[in-house]
VOPAGU-2260 file (C-alpha; in pm, 1 decimal, decimal comma):
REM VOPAGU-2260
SITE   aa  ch    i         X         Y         Z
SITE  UNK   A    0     494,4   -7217,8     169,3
SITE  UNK   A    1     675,9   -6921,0      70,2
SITE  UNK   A    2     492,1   -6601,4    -145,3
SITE  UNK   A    3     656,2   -6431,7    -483,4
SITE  UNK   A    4     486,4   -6177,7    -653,9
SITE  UNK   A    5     637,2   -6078,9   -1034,7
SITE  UNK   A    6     586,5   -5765,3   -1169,5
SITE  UNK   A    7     517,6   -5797,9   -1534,8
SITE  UNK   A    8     704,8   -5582,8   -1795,7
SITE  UNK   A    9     392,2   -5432,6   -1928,6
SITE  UNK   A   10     328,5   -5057,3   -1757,6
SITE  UNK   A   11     -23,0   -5191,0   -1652,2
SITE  UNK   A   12      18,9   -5557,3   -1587,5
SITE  UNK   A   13     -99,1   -5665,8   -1262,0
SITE  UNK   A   14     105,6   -5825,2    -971,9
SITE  UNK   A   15      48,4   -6162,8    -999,1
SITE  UNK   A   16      71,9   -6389,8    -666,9
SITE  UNK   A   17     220,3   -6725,6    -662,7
SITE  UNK   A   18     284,9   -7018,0    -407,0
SITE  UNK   A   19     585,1   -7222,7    -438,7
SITE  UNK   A   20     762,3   -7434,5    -152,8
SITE  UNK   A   21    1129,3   -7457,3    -395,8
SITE  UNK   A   22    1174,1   -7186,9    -624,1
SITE  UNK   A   23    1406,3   -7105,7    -879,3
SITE  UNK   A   24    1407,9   -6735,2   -1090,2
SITE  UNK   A   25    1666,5   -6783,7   -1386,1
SITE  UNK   A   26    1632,5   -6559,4   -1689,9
SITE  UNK   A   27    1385,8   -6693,7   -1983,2
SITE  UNK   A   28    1688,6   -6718,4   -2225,0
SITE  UNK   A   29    1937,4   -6881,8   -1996,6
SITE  UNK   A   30    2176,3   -7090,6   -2194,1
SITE  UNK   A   31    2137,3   -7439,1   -2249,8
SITE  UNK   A   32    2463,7   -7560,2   -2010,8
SITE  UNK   A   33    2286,9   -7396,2   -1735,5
SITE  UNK   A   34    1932,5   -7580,1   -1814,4
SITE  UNK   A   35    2192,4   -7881,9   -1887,4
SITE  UNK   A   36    2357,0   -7857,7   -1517,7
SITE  UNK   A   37    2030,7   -7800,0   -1317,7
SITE  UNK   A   38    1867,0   -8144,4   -1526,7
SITE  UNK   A   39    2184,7   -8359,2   -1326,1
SITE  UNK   A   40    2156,7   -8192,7   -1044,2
SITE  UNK   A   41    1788,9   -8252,3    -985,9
SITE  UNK   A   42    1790,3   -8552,8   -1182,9
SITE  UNK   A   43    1647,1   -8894,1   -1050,9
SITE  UNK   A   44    1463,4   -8637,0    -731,6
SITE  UNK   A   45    1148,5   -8481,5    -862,6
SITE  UNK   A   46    1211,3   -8460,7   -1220,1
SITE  UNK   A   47    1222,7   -8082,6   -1264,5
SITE  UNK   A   48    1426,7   -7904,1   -1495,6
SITE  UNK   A   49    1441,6   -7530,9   -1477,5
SITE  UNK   A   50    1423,0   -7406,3   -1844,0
SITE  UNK   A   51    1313,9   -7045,6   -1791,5
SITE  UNK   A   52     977,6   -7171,7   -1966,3
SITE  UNK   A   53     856,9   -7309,3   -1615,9
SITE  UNK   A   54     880,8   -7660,9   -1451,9
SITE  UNK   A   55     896,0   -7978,0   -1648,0
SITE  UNK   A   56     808,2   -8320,5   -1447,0
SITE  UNK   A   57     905,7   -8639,6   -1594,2
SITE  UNK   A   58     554,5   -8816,3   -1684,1
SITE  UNK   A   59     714,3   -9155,8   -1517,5
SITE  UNK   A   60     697,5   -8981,4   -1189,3
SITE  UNK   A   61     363,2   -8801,3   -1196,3
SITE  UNK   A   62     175,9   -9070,8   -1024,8
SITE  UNK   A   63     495,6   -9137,9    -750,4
SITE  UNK   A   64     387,0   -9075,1    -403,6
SITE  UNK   A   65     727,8   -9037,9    -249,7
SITE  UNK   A   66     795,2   -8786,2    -515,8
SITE  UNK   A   67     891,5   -8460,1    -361,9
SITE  UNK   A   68     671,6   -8131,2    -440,5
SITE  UNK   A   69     750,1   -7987,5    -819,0
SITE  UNK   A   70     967,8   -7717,3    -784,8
SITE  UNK   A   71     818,7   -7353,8    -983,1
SITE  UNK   A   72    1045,4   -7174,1   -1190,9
SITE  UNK   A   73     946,6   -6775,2   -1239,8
SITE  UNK   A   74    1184,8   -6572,6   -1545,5
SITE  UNK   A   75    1224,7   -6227,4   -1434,9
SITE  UNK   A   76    1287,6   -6005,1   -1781,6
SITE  UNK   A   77    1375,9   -5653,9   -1833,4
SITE  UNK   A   78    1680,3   -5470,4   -1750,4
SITE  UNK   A   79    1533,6   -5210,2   -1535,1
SITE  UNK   A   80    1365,5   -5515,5   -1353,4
SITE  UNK   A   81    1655,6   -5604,8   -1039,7
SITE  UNK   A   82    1495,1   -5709,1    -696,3
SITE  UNK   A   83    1551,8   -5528,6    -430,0
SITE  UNK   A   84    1705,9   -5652,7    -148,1
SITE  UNK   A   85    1508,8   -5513,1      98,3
SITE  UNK   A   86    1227,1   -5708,3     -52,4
SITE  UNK   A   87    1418,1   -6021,0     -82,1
SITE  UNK   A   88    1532,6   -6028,5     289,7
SITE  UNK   A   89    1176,8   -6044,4     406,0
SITE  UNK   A   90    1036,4   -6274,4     147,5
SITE  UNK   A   91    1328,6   -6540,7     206,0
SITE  UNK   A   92    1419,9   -6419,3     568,8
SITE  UNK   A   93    1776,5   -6396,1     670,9
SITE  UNK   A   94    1959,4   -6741,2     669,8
SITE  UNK   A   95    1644,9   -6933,3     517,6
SITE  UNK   A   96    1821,8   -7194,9     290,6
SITE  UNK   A   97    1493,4   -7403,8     281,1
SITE  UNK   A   98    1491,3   -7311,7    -126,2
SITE  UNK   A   99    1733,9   -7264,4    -346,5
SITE  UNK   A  100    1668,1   -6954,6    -547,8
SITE  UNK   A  101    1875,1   -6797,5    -826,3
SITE  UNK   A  102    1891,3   -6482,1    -974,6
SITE  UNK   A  103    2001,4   -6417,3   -1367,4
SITE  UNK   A  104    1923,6   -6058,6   -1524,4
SITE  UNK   A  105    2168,5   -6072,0   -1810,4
SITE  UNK   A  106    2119,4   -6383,1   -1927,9
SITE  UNK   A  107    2509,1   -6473,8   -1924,4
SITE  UNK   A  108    2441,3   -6797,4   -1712,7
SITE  UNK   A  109    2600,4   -6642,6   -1379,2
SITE  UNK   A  110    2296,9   -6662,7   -1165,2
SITE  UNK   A  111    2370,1   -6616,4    -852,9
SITE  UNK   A  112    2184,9   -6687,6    -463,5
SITE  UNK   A  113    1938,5   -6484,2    -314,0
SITE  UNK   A  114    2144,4   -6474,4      38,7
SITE  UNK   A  115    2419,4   -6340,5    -178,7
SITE  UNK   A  116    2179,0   -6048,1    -355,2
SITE  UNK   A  117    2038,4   -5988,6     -29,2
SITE  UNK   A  118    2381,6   -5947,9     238,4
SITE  UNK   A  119    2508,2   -5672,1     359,1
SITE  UNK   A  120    2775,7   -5707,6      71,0
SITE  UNK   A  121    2594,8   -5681,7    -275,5
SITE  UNK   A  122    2684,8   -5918,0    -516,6
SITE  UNK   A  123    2942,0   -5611,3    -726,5
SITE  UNK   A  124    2737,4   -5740,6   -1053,2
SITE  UNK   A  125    2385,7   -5561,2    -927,1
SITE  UNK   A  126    2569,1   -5291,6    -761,3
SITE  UNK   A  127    2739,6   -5158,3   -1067,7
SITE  UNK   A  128    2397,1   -5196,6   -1201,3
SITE  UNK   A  129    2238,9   -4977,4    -912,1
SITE  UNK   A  130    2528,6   -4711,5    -967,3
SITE  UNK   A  131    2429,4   -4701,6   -1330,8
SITE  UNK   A  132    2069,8   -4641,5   -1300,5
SITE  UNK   A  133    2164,5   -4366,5   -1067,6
SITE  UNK   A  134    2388,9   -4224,2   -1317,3
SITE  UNK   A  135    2138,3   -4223,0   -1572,6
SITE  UNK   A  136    1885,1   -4038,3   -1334,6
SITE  UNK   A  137    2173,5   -3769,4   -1224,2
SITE  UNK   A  138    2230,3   -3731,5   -1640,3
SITE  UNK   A  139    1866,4   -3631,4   -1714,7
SITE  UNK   A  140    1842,1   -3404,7   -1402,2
SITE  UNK   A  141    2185,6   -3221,3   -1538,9
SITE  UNK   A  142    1990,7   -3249,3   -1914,7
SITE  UNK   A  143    1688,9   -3055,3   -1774,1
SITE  UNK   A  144    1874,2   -2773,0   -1573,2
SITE  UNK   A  145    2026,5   -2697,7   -1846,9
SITE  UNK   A  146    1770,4   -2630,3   -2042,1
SITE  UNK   A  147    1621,1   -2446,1   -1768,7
SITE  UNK   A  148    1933,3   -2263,3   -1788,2
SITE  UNK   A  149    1912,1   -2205,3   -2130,2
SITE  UNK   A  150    1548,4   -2073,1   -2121,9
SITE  UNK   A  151    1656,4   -1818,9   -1904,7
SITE  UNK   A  152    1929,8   -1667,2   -2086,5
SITE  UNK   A  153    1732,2   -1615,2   -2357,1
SITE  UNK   A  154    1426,7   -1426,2   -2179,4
SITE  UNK   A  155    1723,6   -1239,6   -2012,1
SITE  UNK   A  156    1820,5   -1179,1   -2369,7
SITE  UNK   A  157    1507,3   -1105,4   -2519,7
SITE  UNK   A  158    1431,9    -859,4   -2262,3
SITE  UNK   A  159    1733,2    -694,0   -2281,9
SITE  UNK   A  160    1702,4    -631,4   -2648,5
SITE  UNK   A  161    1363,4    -478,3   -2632,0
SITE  UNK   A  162    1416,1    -262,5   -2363,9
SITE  UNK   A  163    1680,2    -116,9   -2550,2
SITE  UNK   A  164    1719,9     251,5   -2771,0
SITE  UNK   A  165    1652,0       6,3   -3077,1
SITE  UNK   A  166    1237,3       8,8   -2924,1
SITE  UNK   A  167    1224,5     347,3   -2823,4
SITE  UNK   A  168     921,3     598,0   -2831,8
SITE  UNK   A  169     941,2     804,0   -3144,1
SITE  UNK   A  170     587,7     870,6   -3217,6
SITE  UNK   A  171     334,4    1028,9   -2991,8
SITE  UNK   A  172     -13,1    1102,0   -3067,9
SITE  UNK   A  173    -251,1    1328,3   -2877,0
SITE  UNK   A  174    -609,4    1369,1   -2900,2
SITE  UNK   A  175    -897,1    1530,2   -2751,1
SITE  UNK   A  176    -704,4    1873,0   -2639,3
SITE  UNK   A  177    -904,8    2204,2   -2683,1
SITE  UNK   A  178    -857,2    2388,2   -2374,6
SITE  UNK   A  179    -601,2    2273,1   -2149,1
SITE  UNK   A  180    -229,9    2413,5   -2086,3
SITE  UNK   A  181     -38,7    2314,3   -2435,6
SITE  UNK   A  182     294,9    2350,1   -2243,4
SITE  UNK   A  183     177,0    2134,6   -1941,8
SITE  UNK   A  184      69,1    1838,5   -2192,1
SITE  UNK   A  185     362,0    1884,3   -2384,9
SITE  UNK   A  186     621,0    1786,9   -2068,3
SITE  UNK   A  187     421,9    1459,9   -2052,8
SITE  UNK   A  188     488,9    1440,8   -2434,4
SITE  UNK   A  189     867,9    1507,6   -2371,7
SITE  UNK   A  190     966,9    1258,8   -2104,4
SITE  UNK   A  191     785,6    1007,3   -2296,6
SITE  UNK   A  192     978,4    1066,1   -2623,3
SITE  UNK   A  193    1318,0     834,4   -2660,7
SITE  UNK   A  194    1206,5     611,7   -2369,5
SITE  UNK   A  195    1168,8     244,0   -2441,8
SITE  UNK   A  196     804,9     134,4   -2509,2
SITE  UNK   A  197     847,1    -142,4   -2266,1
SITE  UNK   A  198     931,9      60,4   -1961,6
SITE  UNK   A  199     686,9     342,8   -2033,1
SITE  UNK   A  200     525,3     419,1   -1726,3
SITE  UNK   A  201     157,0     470,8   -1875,9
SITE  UNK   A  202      11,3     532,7   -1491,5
SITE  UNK   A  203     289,2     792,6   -1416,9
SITE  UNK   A  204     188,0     955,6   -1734,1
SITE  UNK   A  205    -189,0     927,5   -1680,8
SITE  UNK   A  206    -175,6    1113,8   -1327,9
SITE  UNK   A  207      45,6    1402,4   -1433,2
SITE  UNK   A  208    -181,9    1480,0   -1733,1
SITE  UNK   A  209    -523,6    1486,4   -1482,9
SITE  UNK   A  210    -299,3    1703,5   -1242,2
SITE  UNK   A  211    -380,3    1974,5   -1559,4
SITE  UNK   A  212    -662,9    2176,3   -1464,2
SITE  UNK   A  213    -884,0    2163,3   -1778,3
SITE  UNK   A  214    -794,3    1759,2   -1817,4
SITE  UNK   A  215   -1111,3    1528,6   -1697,4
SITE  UNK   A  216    -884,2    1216,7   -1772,8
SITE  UNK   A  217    -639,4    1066,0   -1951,4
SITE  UNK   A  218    -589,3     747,1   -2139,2
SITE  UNK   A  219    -231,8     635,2   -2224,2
SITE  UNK   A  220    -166,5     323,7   -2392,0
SITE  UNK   A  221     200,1     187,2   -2606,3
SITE  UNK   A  222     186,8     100,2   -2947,3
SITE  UNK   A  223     487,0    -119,8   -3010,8
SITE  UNK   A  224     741,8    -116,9   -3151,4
SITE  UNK   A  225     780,7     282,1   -3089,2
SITE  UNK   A  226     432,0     487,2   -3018,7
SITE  UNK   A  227     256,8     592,7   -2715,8
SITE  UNK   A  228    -101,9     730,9   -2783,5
SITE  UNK   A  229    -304,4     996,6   -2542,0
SITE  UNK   A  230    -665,1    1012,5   -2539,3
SITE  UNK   A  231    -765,7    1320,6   -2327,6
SITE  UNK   A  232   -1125,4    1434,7   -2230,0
SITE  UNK   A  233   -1148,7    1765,7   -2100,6
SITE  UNK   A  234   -1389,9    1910,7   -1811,6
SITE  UNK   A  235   -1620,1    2150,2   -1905,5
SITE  UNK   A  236   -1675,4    2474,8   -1754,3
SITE  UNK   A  237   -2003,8    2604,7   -1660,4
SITE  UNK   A  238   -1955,6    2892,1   -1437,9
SITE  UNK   A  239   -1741,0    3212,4   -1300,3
SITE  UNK   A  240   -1656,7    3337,7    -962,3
SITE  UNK   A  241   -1440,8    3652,3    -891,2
SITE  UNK   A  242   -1239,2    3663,2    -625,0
SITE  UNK   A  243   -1117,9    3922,1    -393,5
SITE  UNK   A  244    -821,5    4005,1    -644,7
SITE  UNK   A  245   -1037,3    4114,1    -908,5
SITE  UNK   A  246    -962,2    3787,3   -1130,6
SITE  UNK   A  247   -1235,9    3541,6   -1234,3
SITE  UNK   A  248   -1190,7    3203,4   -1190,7
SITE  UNK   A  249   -1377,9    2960,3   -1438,8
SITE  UNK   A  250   -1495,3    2674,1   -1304,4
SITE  UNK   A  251   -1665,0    2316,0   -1406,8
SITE  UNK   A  252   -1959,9    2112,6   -1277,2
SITE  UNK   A  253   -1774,9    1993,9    -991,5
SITE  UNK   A  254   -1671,0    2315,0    -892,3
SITE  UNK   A  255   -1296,4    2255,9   -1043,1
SITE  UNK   A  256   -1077,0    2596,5   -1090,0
SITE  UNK   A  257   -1048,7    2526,9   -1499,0
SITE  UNK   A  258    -840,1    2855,8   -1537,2
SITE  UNK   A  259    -794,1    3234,2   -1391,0
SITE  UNK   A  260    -862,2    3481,3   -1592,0
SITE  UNK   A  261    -851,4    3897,3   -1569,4
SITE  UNK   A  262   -1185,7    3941,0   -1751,9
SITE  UNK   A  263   -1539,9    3830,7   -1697,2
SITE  UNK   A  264   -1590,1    3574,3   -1937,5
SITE  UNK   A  265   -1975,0    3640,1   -2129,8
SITE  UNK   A  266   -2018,6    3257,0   -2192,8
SITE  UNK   A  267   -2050,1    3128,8   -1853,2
SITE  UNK   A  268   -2308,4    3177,7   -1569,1
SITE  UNK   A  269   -2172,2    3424,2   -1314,8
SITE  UNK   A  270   -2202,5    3320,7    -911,0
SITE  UNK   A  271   -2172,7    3561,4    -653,1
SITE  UNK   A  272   -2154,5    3493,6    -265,6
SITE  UNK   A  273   -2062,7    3606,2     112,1
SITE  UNK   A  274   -1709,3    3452,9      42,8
SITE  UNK   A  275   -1534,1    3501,0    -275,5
SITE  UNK   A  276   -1304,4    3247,7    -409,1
SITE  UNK   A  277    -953,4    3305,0    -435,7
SITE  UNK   A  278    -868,8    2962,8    -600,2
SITE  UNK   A  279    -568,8    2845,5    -830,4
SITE  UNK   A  280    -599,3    2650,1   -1091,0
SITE  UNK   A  281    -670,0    2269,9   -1035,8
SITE  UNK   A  282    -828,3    2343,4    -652,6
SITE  UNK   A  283   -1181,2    2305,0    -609,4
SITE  UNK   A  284   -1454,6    2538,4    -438,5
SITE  UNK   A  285   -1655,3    2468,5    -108,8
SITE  UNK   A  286   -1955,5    2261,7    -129,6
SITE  UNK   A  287   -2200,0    2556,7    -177,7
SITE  UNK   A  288   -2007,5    2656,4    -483,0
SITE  UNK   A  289   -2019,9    2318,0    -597,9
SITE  UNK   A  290   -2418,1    2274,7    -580,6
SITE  UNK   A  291   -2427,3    2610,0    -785,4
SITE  UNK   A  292   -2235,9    2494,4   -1068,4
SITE  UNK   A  293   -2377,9    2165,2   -1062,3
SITE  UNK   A  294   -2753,0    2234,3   -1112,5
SITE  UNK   A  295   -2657,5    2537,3   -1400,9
SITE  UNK   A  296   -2604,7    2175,2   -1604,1
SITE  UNK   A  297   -2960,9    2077,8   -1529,9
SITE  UNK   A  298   -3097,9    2412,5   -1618,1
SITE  UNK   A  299   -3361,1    2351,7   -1909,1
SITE  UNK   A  300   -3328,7    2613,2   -2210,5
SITE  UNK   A  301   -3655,9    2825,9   -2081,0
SITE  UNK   A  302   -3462,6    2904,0   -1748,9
SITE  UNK   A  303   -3133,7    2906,4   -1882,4
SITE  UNK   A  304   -3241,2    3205,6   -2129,3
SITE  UNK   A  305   -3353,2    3409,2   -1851,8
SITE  UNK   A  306   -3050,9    3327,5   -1578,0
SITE  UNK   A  307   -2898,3    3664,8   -1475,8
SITE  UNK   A  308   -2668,1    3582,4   -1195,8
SITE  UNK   A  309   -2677,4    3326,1    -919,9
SITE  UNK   A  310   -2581,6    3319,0    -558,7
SITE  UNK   A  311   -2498,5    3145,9    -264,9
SITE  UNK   A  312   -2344,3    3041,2      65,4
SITE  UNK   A  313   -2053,5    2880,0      99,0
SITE  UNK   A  314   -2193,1    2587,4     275,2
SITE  UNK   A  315   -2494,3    2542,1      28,2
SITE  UNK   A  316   -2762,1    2656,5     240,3
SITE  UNK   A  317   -2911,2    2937,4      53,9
SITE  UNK   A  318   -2865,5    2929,2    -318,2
SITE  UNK   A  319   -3081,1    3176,2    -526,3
SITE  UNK   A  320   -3154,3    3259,1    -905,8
SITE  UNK   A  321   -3215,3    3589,4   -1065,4
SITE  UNK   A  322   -3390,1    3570,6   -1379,8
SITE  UNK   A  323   -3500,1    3838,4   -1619,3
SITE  UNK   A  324   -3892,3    3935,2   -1671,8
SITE  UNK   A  325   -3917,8    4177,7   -1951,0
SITE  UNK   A  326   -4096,4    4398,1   -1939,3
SITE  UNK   A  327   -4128,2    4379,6   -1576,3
SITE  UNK   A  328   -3874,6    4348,9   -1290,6
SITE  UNK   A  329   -3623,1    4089,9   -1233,0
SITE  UNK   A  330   -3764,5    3755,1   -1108,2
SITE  UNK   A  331   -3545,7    3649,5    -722,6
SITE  UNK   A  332   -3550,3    3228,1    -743,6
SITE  UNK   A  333   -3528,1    3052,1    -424,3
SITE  UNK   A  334   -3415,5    2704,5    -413,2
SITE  UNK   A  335   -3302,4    2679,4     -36,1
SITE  UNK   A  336   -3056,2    2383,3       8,6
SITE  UNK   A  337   -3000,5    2234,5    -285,2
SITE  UNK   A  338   -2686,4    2045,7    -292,2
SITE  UNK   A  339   -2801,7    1702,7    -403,8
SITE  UNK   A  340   -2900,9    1608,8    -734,8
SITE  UNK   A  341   -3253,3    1493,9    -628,0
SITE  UNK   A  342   -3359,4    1809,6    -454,4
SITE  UNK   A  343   -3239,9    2031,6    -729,4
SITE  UNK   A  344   -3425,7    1866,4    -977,4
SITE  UNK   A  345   -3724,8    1873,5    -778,8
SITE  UNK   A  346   -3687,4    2242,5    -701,7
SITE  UNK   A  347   -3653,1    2297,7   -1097,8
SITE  UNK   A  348   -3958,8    2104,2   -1174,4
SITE  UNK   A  349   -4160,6    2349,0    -954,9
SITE  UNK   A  350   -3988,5    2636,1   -1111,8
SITE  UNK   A  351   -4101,9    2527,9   -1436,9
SITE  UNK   A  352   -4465,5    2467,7   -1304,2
SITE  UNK   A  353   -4494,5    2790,2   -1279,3
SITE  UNK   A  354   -4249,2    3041,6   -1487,7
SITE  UNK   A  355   -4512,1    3028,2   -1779,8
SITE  UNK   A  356   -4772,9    3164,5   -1553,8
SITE  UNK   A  357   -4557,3    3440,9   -1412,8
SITE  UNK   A  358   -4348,8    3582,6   -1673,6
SITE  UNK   A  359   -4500,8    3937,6   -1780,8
SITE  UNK   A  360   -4667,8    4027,9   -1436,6
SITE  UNK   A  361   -4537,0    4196,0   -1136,9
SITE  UNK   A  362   -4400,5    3888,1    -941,6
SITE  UNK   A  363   -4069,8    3937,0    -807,9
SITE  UNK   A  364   -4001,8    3654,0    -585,5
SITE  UNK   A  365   -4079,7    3258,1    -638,1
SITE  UNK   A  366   -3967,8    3030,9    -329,6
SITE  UNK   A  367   -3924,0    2652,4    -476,7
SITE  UNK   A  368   -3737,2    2574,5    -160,4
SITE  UNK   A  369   -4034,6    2363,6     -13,9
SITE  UNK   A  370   -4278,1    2130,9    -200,5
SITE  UNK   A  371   -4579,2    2410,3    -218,2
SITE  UNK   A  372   -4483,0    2676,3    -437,6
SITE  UNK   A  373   -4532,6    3063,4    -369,4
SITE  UNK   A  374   -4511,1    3400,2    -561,6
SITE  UNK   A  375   -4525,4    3731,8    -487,9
């Protein structure tokens, strides 16, 4: 007994399995000469006529012992449908006439063997129809890369046109500037002008404008099609230093040269120490500089009042206040090392213990520096 399995036409079918000792595969709308020729040649043996609507057995014969097994007759339908050969050779093996078997796709009537679908030499019928399906396949891969191609021109296109002089910056807006260099800012502002807003390098931009002294940072974002806005915040200074050239240099909490100056600015705290700064703009102090300007921002208003000077090392280790004691002498505040922001808050809230107490008498010193408190 020999196997077939026919793939149905539906997507989802399933493969149906069939037994059949003498099969024929014709096409369900075969013409009626063919269904006319097969009827004499199997006539008189078992009775079966291949329609392409399965096997019909003459009723005479159904109870015939010496009959010979029915013969099954499967249609295969669809044009995309063709049996492989491949598939054929090992159902049928190679010589096996045991059954005859024909194959008709078209429906024209020329059905043909399965040893002549399955040789070497393909019947020319199924190979034109191989070549064409092959065709079809190289037609839609052509179709798709060149839309592909397509697609890509006109990114190439799109791109071009926007990064063009017709989408160039025209418009910039800056805000947030009170203090820092107006010439400085304004070469930012100048290479961005005229550039187009899709290449605007908004990092480049951003670094050069914190590279100004007084700027904290910056925040530049492209407004298409043609502005760029700036968002600056600025640092604020806190303290002054002079240096060994005579000029003051004004710097911020973290101890950031703001700006030089020739005269000893009123509005900031002045620090004094062992080693003078002689700073440019932008470059920051030593560490013990630092510390000072960082705790005159935690100063409450009582002590800030009061602060005459401060001083200190440059490595931190000694930092001192001097605050005024009217009508008395000058009060000498010492915080010891004070660099982080825990200890000089602690050293502040013993100041502040205490300043109530000795404001008016004839203390001149008050060490904060370790957690008991002393005057004299």
């Amino acid at each position: 007994m020999k196997k077939w399995w026919k793939r149905s036409s539906e997507p989802d079918a399933p493969v149906v399995e069939r037994e059949f000792a003498d099969v024929r595969i014709i096409r369900r709308d075969e013409s009626d000469k063919i269904a006319a020729e097969l009827s004499q040649a199997f006539a008189g043996r078992d009775g079966a006529v291949a329609s392409g609507r399965g096997p019909v057995t003459d009723p005479d014969d159904s109870d015939d012992a010496t009959a010979p097994t029915s013969r099954t007759t499967i249609a295969i339908g669809g044009v995309d449908e063709l049996p492989d050969a491949v598939y054929l050779d090992d159902e049928f093996g190679d010589g096996d006439d045991s059954g005859t078997v024909f194959i008709d796709d078209d429906g024209t009537g020329d059905a043909i063997a399965a040893k002549d679908a399955t040789g070497r030499g393909i019947e020319p019928r199924l190979r034109q129809r191989r070549i064409g399906v092959r065709r079809a396949q190289g037609r839609k891969r052509l179709k798709w890369a060149g839309i592909v191609v397509v697609v890509f021109v006109l990114v190439v296109g799109v791109l071009a046109v926007l990064g063009s002089s017709l989408f160039s910056v025209s418009n910039v807006d800056v805000t947030g500037v009170r203090s820092a260099d107006p010439a400085a800012i304004e070469a930012v502002v100048a290479d961005l002008v005229d550039e187009p807003v899709l290449l605007v390098d908004t990092d480049d931009a951003e670094r050069r404008l914190e590279e100004i002294a007084f700027v904290e940072t910056a925040r530049v974002r492209t407004d298409f099609p043609s502005s760029v806005s700036i968002e600056i915040r600025e640092r604020v200074p806190v303290a002054t230093v002079q240096g060994t050239d005579g000029q003051f240099r004004i710097l911020d909490a973290d101890g950031r040269v703001l700006d030089v100056i020739g005269g000893q600015p009123v509005a900031f705290v002045l620090i004094s120490g062992t080693n003078p700064l002689d700073l440019d703009e932008g470059e920051f102090a030593s560490q013990g500089y630092a510390s000072a300007t960082s705790i005159v921002t935690k100063l409450t208003p009582a002590v800030r009042s009061r602060l005459v000077s401060m001083s200190v090392t440059p490595d931190g280790s000694d930092l001192r206040f001097v605050l005024s004691n009217d009508p008395g002498e000058n009060i000498e505040v010492r915080l010891g090392v004070a660099i982080t922001d825990d200890d000089q808050i602690q050293r502040l809230v013993r100041l502040e213990r205490v300043l109530d107490d000795v404001l008016g008498t004839d203390t001149t010193v008050i060490d904060v520096s370790t957690s008991e408190t002393t005057e004299r």
